[in-house]
C-alpha positions in Angstrom: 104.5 99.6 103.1 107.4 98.0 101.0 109.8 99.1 103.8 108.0 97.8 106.5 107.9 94.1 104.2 111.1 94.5 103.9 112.3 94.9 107.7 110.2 92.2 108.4 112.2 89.7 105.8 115.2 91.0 107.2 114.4 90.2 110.5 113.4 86.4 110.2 116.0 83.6 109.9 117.6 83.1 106.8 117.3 80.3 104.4 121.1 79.7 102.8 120.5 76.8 101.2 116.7 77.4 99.6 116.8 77.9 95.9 114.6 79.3 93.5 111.3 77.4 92.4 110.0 78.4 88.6 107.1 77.5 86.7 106.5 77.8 82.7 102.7 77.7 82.7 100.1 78.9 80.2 96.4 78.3 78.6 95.3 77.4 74.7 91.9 78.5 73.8 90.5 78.4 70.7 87.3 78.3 69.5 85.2 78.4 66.1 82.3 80.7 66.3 79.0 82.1 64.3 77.9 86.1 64.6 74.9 87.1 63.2 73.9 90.2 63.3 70.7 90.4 61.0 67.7 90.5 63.8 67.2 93.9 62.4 68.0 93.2 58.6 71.4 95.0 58.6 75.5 93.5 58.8 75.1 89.8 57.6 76.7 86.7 59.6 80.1 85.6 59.6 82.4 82.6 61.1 85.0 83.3 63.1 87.9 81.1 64.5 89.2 82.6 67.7 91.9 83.1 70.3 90.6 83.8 73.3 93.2 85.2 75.9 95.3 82.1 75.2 98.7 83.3 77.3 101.7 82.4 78.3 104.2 83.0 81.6 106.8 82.3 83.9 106.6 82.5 87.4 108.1 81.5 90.8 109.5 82.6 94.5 112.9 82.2 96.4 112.7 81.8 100.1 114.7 85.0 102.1 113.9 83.0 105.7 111.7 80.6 107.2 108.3 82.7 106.3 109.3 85.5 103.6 109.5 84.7 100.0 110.3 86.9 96.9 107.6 86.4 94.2 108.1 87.1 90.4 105.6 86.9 87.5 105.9 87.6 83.8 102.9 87.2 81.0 101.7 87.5 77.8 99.1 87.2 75.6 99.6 84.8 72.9 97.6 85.3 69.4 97.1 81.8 68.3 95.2 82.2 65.4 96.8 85.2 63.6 100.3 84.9 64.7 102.7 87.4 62.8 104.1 90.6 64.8 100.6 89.9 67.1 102.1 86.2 68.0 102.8 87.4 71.6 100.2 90.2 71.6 100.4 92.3 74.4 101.6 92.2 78.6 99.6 90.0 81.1 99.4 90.4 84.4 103.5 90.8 85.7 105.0 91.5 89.0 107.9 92.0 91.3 107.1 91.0 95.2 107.4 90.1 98.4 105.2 87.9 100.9 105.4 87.0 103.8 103.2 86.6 107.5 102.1 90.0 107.0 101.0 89.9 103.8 102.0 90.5 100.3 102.9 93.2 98.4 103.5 93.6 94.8 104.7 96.1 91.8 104.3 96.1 87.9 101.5 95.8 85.6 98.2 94.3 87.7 94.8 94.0 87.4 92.4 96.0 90.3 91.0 93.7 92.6 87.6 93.8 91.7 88.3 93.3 88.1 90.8 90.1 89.2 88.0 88.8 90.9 85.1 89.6 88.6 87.4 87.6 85.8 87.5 84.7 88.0 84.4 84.2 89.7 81.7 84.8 86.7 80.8 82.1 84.0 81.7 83.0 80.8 85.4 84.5 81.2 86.9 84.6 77.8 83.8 83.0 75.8 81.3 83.9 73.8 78.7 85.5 76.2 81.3 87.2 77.9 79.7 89.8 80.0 82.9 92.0 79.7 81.4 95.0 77.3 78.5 95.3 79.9 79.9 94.6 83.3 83.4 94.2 83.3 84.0 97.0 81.2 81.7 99.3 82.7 79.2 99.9 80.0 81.6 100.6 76.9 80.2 100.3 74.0 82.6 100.0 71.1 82.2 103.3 69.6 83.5 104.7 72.6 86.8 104.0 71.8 87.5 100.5 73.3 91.1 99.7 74.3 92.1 103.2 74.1 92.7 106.5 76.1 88.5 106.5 77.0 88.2 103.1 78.1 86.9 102.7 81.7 89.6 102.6 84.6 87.5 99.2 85.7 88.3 97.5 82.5 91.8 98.5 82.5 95.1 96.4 83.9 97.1 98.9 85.4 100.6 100.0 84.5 102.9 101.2 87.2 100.7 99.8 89.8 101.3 98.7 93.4 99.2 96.6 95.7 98.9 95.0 98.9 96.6 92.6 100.3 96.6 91.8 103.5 96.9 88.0 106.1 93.2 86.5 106.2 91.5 86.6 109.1 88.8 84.0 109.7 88.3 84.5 106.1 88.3 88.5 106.3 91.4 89.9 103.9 91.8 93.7 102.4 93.4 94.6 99.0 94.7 98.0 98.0 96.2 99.4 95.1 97.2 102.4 94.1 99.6 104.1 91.1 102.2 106.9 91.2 101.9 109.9 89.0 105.3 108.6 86.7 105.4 112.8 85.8 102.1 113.4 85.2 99.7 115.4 88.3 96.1 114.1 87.3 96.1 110.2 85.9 96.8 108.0 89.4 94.2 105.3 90.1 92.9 104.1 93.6 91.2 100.8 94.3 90.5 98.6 97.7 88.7 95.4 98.1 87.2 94.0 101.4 86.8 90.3 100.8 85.2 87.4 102.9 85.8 83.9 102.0 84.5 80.8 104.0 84.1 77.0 102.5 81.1 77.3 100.5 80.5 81.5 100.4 82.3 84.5 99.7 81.3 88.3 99.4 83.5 91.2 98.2 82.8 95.0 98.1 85.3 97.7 96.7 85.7 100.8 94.4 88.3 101.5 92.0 88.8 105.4 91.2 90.5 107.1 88.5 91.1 110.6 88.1 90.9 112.4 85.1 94.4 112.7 83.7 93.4 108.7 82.3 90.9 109.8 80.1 91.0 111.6 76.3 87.4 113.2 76.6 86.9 114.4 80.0 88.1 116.5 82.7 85.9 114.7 85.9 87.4 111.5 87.6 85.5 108.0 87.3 84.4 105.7 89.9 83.1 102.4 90.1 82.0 100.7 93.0 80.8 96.9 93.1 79.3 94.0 95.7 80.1 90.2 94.4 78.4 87.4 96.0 79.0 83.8 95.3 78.0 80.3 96.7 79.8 77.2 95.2 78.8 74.1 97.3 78.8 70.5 96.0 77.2 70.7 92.1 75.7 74.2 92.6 77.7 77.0 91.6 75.6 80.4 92.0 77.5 84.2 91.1 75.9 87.6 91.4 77.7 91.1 90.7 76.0 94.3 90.9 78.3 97.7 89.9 77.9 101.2 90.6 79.5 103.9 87.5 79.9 107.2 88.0 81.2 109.5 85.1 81.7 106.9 82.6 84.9 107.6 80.5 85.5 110.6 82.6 82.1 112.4 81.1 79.9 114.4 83.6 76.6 113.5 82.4 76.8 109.9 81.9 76.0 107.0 85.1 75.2 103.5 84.6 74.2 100.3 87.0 75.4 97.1 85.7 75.0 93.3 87.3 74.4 89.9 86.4 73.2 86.6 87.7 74.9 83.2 87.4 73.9 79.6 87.6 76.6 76.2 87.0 75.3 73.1 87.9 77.5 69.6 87.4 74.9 67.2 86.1 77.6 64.9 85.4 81.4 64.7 87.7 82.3 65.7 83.6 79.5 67.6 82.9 78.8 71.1 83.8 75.7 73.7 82.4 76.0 77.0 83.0 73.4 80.2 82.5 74.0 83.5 83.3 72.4 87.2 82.3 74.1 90.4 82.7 72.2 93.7 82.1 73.3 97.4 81.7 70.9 100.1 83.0 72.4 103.7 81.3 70.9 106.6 82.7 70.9 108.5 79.6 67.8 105.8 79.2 66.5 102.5 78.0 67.7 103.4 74.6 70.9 103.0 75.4 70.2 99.8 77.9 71.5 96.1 77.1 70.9 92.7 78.3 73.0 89.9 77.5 71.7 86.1 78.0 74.5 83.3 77.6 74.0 79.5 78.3 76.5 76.7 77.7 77.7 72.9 78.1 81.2 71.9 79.0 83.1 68.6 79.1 86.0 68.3 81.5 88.3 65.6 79.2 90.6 65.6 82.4 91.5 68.3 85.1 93.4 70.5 82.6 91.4 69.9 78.9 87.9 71.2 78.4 85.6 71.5 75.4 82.6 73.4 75.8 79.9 74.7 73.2 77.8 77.7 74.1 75.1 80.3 72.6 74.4 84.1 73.4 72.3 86.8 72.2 72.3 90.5 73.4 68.9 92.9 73.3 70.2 96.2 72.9 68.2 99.6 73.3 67.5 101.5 70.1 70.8 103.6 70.5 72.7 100.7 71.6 75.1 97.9 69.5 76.9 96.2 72.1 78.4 92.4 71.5 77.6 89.3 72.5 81.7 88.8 72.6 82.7 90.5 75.1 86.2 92.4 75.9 87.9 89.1 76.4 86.6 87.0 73.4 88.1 87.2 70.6 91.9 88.0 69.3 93.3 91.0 70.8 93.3 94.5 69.0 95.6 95.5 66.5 96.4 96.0 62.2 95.1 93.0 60.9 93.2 91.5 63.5 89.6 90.1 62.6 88.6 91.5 66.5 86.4 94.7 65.3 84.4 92.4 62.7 83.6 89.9 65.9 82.1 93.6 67.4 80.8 95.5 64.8 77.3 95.6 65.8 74.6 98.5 64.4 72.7 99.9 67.0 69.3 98.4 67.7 70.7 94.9 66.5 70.2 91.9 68.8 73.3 89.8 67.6 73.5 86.4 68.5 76.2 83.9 68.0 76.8 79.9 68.6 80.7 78.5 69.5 82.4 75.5 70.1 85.6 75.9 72.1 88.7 73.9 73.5 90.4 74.7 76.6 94.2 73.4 77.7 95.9 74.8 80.5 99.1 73.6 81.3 
């Protein structure tokens, strides 16, 4: 694949005089939120003030000829709040490529497709109400060891990675990605994406697939499969994700369904309200089941500052103690940070939680 890019660069007429194009770019979000976890009489309330995958990067592209470019991207996480050795947290999304008529192709550390597009199509990215523990993260619960050897390969960026996504065609493009063994026989991961994307519509179906070298308790591989739907025309914007998990955190007797449904309307050219309820379906049963309702009002200040405030609560089964913050709420893991008291959730509690955020992408 990256010789056949490569032929095809070297083929087209070159650009002597193009230079290079680079672009420092990056999102603030903070936002001040209220947990309570005391529907069932146990873990008290607490305020939180958050950094919510506030990041910063540098990217850009030289022309090689008429139609070719090489493509360059480098991010990181940025811990606003609690600063210290955390101040630039941890790797973002970062890449080495080429693109070109026939398509692009990239290499470093990148989101799967359907995770890339689950992150940008549904409502509550990064907020509280984050479906992320539920859908996103295929079922993890906390307990299970989130952000380490066990988490699932959906939830995961992925290092040493390689993709490809094809040229559209009438709307109709292909992503694959895949991950060498870097000296180990049993941890690659697999994913492709089929996406089709008109004006108003678009509808995506893939699978990602990781085999069991990527987990700490497990010897089977993990699969997830997932369908998104969404229609965004005029002040209607209207999501739906349904997933498929096999072997969750490599185990051989635990499967899960997860979706969720999305509503935005703009009442106002400013004024957006949004809904949206994800649920998990374990098959060890309901016990372990959650649902997650999340509502919310934002402001648009101008096209790049947003304030929004929203409020979530999550029903969990008896056996269950899942957030209502979600895997991308919150500041990122590590010593010190206040990110396991936002999750620390008994099971059978119904937490809830309030937040008022602000939003600056530059």
């Amino acid at each position: 694949m990256f010789a056949g890019v490569v032929a095809l660069t070297a083929a087209a007429p070159m650009v002597t005089n193009a230079s290079a194009d680079i672009d420092i770019y990056g999102a603030a979000h903070l936002s001040l939120d209220h947990l309570d976890n005391r529907s069932n009489g146990s873990n008290g309330s607490s305020q939180f003030l958050a950094t919510n995958q506030s990041r910063l990067g540098l990217r850009g592209g030289h022309a090689l000829s008429d139609t070719a470019r090489v493509i360059f991207q480098y991010e990181t996480e940025v811990n606003v709040t609690e600063g210290g050795d955390a101040l630039f947290a941890r790797s973002r999304t970062s890449y080495l490529g080429l693109t070109g008529p026939h398509g692009t192709l990239r290499a470093g550390h990148l989101d799967d497709p359907l995770k890339a597009l689950t992150d940008r199509t549904q409502l509550f990215t990064a907020r509280l109400g984050d479906p992320g523990n539920l859908i996103a993260g295929a079922g993890v619960t906390w307990e299970d060891g989130f952000g380490a050897a066990n988490a699932p390969v959906h939830l995961r960026r992925h290092s040493n990675a390689l993709d490809y996504t094809t040229p559209e065609w009438n709307g109709l493009s292909a992503t694959v990605m895949g991950t060498p063994e870097q000296g180990a026989s049993r941890d690659q991961t697999g994913a492709w994406m089929i996406r089709w994307q008109q004006q108003a519509f678009q509808l995506a179906a893939g699978c990602v697939h990781g085999r069991e070298g990527n987990f700490a308790d497990g010897s089977r591989s993990q699969t997830t499969r997932q369908v998104l739907a969404q229609y965004q025309q005029g002040d209607l914007n209207l999501v739906g994700i349904f997933q498929d998990h096999r072997r969750l955190s490599g185990r051989t007797d635990r499967d899960a369904r997860a979706g969720l449904v999305g509503l935005g309307y703009q009442v106002l050219p400013v004024l957006e309200l949004m809904g949206q309820v994800a649920h998990l379906d374990d098959d060890r049963g309901s016990d372990y089941d959650s649902t997650l309702y999340s509502v919310g009002v934002e402001h648009a200040m101008n096209p790049r500052a947003r304030v929004y405030i929203n409020y979530a609560r999550v029903s969990n089964g008896d056996l269950a103690g899942r957030s209502v913050a979600g895997q991308a709420h919150g500041p990122p893991p590590g010593p010190g940070s206040s990110r396991a008291a936002m999750l620390d959730v008994a099971e059978g509690d119904n937490q809830w939680g309030i937040s008022t955020g602000l939003v600056y992408i530059f």
